[in-house]
C-alpha positions, -999 to +999 in steps of 0.1 A: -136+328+176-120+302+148-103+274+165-073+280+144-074+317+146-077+307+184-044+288+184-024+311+159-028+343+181-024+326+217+012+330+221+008+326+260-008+292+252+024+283+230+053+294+256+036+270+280+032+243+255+071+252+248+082+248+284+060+220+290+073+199+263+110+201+275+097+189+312+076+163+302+056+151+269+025+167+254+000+152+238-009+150+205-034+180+202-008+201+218+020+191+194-003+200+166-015+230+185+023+242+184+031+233+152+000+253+140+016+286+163+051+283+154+041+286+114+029+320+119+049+331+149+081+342+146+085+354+182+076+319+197+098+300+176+132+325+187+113+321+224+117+284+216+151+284+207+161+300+233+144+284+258+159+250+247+195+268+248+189+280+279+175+245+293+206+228+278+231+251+295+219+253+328+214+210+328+249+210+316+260+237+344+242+217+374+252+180+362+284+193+362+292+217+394+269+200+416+273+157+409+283+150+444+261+173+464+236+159+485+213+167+519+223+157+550+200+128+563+194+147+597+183+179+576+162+158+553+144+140+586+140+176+604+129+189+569+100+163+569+093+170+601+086+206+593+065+194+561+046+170+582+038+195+613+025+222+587+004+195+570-016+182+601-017+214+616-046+233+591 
């Protein structure tokens, strides 16, 4: 298949790209890759929108309800306990 025609109909390539790009940066290749998808695809670009509304929200939501929360340092030391037993026992 077409490279292009390759990246215009992989809309499971392009959610990923769309998610990925809020966590963390993509490279080049991918931005273009996107860019390329998002022409042609009306459904990604609504996905995209509403994936950054929904990323925005809930960031908003959790800085705000939960700024003071924290682990308690005996839970976090039994925690890595836990981590560390299932880790040297396989």
């Amino acid at each position: 298949m077409d490279p292009i025609k390759k990246i215009a109909y992989n809309c499971r390539q392009a959610t990923y790209l769309i998610e990925k790009q809020q966590i963390s940066s993509i490279t080049l290749k991918e931005k273009i890759e996107l860019k390329i998808h998002l022409m042609g695809c009306s459904i990604c670009k609504l996905f995209q929108q509403q994936s950054m509304l929904i990323n925005k929200m809930a960031s908003k939501h959790f800085a705000d309800q939960h700024k003071h929360i924290s682990l308690d340092t005996q839970f976090k030391e039994d925690l890595q306990q836990k981590i560390n037993d299932r880790l040297h026992k396989n």
